[in-house]
N, CA, C and O atoms as CSV, one atom per row, in Angstrom:
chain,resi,resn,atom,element,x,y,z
A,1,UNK,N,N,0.846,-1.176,0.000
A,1,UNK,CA,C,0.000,0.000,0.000
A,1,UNK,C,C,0.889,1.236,0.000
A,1,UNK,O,O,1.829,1.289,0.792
A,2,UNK,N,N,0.635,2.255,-0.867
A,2,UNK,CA,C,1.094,3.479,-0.885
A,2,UNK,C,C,0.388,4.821,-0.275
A,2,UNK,O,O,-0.709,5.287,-0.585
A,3,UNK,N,N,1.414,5.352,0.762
A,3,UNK,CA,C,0.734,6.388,1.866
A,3,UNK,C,C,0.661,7.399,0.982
A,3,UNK,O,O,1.517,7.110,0.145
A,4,UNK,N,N,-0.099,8.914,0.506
A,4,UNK,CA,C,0.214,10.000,0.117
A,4,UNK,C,C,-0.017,11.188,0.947
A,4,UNK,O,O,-1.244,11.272,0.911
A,5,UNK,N,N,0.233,11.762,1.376
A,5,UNK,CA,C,-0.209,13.069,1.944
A,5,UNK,C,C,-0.637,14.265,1.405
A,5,UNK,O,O,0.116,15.137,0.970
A,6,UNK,N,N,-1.827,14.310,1.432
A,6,UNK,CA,C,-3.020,15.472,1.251
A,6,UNK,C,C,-2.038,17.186,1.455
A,6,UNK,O,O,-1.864,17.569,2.612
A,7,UNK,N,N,-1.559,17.942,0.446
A,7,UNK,CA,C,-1.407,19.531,1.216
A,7,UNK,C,C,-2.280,20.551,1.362
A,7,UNK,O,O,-3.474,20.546,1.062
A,8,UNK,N,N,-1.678,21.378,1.809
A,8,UNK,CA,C,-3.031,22.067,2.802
A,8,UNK,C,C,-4.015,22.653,1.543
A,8,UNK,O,O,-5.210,22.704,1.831
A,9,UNK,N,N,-3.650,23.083,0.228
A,9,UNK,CA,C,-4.590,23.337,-0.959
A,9,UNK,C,C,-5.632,22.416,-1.504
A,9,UNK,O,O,-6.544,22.624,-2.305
A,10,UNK,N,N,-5.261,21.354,-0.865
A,10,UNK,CA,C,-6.432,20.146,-1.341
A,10,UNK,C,C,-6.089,19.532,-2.409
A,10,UNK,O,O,-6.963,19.158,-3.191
A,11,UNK,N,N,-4.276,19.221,-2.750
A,11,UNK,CA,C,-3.833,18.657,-3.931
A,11,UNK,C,C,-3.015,17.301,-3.206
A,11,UNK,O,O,-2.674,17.167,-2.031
A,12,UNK,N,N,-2.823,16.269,-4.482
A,12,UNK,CA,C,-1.779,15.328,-4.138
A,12,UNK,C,C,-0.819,16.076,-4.728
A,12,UNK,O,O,-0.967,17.230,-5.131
A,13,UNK,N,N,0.623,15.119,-4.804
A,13,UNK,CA,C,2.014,15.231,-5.879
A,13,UNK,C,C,1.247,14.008,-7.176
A,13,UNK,O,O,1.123,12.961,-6.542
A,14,UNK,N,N,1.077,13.929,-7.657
A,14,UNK,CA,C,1.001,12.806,-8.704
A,14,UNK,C,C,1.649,13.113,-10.027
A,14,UNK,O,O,0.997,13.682,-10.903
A,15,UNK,N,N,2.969,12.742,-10.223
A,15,UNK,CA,C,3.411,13.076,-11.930
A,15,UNK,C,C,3.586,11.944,-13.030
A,15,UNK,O,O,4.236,12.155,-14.054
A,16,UNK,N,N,2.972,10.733,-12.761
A,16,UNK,CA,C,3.185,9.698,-13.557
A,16,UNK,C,C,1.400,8.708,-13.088
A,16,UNK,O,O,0.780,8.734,-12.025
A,17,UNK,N,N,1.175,8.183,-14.004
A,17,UNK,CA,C,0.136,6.907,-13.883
A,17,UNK,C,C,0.707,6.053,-12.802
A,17,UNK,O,O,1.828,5.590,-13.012
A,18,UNK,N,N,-0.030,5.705,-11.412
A,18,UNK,CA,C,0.097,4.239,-10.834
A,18,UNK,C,C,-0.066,2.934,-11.290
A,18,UNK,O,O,-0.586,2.890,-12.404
A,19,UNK,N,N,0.140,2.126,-10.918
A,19,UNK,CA,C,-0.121,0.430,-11.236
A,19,UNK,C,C,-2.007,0.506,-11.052
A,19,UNK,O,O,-2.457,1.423,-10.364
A,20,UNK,N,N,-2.804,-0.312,-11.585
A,20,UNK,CA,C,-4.127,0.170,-11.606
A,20,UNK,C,C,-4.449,-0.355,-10.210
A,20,UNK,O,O,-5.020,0.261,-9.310
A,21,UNK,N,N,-3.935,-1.726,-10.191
A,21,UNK,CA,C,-4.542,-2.509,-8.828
A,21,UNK,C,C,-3.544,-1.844,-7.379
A,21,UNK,O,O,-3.781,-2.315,-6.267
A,22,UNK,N,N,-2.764,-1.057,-7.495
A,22,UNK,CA,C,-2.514,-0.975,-6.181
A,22,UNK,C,C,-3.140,0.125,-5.277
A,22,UNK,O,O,-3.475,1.158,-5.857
A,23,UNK,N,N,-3.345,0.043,-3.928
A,23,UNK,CA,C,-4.253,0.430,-2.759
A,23,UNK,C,C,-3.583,1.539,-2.540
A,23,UNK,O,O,-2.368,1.463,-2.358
A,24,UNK,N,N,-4.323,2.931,-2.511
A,24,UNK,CA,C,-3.408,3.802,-1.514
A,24,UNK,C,C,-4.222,4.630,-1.088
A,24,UNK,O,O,-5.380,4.862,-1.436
A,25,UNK,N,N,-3.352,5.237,-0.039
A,25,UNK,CA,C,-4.195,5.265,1.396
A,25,UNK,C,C,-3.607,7.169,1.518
A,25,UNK,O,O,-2.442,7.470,1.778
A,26,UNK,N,N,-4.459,7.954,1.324
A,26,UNK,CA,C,-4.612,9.409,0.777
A,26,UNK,C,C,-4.850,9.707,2.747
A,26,UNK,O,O,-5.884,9.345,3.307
A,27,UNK,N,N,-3.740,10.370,3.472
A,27,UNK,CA,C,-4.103,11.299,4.415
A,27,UNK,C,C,-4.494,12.826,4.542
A,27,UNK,O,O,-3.568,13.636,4.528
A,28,UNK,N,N,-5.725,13.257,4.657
A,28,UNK,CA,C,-6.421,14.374,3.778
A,28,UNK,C,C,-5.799,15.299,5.515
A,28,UNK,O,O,-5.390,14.954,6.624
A,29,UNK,N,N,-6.057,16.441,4.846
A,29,UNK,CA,C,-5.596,18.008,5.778
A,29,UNK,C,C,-6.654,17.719,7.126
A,29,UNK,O,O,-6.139,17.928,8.225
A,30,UNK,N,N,-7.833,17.337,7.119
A,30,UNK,CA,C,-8.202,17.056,8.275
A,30,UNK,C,C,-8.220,16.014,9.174
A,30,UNK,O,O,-8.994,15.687,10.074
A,31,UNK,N,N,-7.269,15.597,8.764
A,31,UNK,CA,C,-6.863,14.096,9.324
A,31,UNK,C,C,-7.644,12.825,9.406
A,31,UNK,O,O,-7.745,11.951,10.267
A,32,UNK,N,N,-8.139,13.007,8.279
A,32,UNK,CA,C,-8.955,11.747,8.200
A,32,UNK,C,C,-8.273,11.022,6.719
A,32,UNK,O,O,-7.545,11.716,6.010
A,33,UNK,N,N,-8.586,9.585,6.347
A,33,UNK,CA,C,-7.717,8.885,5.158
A,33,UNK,C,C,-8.650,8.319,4.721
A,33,UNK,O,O,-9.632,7.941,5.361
A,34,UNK,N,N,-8.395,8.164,3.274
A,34,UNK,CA,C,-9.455,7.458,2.616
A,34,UNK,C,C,-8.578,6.622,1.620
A,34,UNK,O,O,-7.580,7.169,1.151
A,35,UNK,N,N,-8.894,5.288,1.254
A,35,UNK,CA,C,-8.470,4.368,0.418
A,35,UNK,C,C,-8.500,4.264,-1.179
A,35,UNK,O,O,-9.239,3.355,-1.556
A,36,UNK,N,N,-7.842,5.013,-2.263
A,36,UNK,CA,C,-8.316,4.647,-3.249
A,36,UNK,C,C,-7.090,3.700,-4.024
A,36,UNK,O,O,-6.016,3.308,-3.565
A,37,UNK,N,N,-7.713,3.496,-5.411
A,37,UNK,CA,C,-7.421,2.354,-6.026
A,37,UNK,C,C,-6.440,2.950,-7.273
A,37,UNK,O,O,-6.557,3.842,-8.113
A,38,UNK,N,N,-6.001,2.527,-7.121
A,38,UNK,CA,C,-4.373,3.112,-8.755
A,38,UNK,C,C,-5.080,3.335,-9.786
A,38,UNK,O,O,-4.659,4.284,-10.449
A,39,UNK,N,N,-6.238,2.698,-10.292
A,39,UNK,CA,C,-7.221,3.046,-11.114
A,39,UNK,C,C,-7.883,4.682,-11.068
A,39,UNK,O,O,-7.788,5.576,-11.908
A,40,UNK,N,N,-8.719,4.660,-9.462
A,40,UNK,CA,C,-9.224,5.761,-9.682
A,40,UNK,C,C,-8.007,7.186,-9.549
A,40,UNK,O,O,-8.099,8.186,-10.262
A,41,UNK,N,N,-7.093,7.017,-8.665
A,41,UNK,CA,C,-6.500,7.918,-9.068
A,41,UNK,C,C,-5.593,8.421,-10.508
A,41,UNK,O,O,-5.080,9.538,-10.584
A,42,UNK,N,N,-5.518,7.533,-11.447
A,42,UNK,CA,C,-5.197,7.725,-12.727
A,42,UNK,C,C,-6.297,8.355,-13.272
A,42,UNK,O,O,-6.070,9.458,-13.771
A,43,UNK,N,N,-7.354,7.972,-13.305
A,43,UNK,CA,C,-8.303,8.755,-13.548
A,43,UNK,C,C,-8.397,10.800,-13.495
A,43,UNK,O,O,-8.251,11.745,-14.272
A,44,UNK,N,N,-8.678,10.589,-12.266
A,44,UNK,CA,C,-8.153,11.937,-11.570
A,44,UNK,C,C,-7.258,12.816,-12.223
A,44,UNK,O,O,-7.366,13.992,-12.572
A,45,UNK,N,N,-6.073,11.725,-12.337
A,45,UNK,CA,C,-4.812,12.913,-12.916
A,45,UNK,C,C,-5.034,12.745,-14.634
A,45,UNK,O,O,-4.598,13.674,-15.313
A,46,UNK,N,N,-5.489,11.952,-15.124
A,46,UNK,CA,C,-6.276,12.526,-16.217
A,46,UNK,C,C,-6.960,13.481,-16.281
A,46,UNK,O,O,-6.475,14.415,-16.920
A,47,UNK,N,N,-8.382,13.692,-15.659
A,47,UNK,CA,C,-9.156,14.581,-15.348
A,47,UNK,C,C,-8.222,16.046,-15.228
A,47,UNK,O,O,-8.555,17.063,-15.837
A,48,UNK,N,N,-7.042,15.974,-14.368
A,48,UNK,CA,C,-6.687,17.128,-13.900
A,48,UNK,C,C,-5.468,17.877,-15.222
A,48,UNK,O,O,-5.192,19.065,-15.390
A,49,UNK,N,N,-5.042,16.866,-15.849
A,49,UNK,CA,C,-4.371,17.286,-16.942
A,49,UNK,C,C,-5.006,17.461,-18.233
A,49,UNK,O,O,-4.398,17.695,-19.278
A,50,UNK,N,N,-6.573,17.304,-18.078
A,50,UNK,CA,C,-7.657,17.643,-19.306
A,50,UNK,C,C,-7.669,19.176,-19.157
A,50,UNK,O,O,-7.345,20.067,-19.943
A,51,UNK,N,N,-8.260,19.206,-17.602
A,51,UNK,CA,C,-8.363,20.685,-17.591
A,51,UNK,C,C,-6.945,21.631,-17.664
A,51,UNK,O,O,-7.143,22.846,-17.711
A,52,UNK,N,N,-5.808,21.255,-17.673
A,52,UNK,CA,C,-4.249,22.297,-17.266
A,52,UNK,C,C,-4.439,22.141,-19.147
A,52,UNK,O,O,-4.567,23.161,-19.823
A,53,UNK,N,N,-4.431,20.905,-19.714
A,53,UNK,CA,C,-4.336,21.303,-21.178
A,53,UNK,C,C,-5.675,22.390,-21.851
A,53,UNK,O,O,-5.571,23.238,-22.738
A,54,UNK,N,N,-6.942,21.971,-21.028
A,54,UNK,CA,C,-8.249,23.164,-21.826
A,54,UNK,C,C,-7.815,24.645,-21.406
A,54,UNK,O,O,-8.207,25.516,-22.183
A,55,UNK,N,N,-6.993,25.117,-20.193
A,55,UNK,CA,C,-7.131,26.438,-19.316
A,55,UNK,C,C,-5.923,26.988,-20.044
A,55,UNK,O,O,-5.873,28.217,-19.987
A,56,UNK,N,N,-4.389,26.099,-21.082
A,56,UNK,CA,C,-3.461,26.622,-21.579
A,56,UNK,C,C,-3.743,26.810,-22.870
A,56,UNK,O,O,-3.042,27.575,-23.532
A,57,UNK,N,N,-4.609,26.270,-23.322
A,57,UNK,CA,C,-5.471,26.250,-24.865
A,57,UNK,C,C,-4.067,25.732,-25.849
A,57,UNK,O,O,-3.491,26.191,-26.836
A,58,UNK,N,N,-3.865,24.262,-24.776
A,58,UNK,CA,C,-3.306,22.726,-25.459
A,58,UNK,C,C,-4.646,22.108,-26.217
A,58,UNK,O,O,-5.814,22.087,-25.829
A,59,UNK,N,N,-3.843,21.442,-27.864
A,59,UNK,CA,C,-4.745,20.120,-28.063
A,59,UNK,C,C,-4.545,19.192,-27.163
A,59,UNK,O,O,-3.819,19.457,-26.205
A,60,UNK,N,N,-5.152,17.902,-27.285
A,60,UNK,CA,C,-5.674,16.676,-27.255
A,60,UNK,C,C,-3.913,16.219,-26.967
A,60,UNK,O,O,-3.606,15.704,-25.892
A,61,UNK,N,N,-3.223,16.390,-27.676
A,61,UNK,CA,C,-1.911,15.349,-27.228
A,61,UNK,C,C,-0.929,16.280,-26.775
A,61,UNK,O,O,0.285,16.094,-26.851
A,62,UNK,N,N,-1.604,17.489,-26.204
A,62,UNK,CA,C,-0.315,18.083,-25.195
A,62,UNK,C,C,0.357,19.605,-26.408
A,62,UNK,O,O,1.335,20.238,-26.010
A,63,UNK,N,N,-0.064,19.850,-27.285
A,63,UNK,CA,C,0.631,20.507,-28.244
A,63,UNK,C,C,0.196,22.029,-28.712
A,63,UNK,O,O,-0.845,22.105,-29.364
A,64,UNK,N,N,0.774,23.008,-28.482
A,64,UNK,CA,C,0.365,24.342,-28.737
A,64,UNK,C,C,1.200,25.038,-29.777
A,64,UNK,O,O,2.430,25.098,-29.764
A,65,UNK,N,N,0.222,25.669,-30.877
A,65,UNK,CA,C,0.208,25.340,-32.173
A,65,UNK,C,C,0.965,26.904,-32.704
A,65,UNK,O,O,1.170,27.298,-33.852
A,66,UNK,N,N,1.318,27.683,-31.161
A,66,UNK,CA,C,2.123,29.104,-30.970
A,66,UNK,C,C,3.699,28.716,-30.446
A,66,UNK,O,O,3.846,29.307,-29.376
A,67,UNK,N,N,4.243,28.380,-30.594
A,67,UNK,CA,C,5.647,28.130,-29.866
A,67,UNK,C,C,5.719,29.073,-28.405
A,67,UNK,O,O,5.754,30.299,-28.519
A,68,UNK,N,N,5.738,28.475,-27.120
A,68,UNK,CA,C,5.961,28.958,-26.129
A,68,UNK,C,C,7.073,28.445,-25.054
A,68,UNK,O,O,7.015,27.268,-24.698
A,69,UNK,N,N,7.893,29.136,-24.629
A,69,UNK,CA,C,8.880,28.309,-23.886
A,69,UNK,C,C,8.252,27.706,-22.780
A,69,UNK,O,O,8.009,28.581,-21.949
A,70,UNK,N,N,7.899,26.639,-22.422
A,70,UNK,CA,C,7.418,26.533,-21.183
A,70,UNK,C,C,8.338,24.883,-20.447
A,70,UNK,O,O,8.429,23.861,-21.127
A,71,UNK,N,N,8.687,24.949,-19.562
A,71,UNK,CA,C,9.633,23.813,-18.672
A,71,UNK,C,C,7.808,22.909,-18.647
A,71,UNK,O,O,6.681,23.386,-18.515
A,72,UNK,N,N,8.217,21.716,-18.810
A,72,UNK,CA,C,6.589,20.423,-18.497
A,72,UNK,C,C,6.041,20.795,-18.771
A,72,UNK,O,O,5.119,20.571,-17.986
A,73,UNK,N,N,5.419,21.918,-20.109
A,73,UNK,CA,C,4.343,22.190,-20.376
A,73,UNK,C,C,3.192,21.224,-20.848
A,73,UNK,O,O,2.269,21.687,-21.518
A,74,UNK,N,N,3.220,20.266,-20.605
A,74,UNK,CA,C,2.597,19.333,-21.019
A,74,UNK,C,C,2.442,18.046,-19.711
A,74,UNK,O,O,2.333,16.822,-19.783
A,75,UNK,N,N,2.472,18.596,-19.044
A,75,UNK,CA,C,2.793,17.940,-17.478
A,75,UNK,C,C,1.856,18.389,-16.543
A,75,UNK,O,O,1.544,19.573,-16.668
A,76,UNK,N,N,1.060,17.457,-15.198
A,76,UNK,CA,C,0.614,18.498,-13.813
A,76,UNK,C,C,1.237,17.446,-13.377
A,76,UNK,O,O,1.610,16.396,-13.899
A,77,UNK,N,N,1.309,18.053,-11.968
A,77,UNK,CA,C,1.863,17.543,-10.873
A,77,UNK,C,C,1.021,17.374,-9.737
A,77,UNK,O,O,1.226,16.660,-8.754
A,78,UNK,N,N,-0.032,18.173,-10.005
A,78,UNK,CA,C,-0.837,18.547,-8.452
A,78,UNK,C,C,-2.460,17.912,-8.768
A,78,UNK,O,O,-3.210,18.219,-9.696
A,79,UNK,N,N,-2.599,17.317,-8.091
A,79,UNK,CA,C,-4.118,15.892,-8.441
A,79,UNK,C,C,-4.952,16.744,-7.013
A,79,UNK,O,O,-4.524,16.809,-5.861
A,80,UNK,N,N,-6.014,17.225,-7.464
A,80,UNK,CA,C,-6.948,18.039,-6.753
A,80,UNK,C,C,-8.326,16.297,-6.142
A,80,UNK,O,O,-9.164,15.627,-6.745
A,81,UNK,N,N,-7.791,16.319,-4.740
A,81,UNK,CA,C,-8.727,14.501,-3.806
A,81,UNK,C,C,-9.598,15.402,-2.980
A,81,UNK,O,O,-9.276,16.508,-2.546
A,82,UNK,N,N,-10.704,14.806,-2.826
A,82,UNK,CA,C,-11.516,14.651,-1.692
A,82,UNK,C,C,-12.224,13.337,-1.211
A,82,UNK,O,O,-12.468,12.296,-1.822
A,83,UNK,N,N,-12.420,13.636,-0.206
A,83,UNK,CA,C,-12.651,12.029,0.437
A,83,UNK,C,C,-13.646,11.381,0.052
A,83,UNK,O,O,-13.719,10.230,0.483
A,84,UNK,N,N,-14.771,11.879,-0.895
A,84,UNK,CA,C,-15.705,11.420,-0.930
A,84,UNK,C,C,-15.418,10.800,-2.594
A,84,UNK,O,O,-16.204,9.941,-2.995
A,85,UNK,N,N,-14.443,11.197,-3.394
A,85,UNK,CA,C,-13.768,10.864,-4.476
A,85,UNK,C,C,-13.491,9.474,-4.778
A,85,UNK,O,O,-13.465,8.848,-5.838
A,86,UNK,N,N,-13.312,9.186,-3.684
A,86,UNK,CA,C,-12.884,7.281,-3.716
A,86,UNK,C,C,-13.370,6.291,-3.920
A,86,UNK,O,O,-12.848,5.202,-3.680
A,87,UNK,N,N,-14.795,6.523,-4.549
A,87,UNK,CA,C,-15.977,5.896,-5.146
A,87,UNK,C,C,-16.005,4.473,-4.582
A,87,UNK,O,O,-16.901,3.696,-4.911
């Protein structure tokens, strides 16, 4: 099982896809934990890199069609959990 810790903005760290089947165990800012599944949090950081690509006005595979210098522009890092998320 993999521990993560909740920061105080209401984000994980997540920068890569988990294994689907493995368990992890999310300690949220109010000290309570909730269990999700490598599945649903891939999900999530999908979800959360749909919207960083719609809000930079990226296509579909990460690509902006203006040349901009940007370091990971095509990257999030920060997976927005709540406890009730863990379906």
């Amino acid at each position: 099982m993999l521990n993560i810790q909740q920061d105080r903005d209401g984000f994980i760290h997540m920068s890569r896809h988990f294994p689907k089947t493995i368990p992890v165990s999310i300690t949220f800012t109010d000290g309570s934990r909730g269990e999700f599944s490598g599945a649903r949090l891939n999900e999530l950081y999908d979800q959360a890199l749909a919207a960083y690509r719609l809000g930079n006005n990226l296509d579909a595979k990460g690509f902006d069609r203006a040349p901009v210098k940007f370091h990971r522009r095509n990257a999030v890092s920060l997976v927005p959990v709540r406890p009730d998320m863990a379906r």
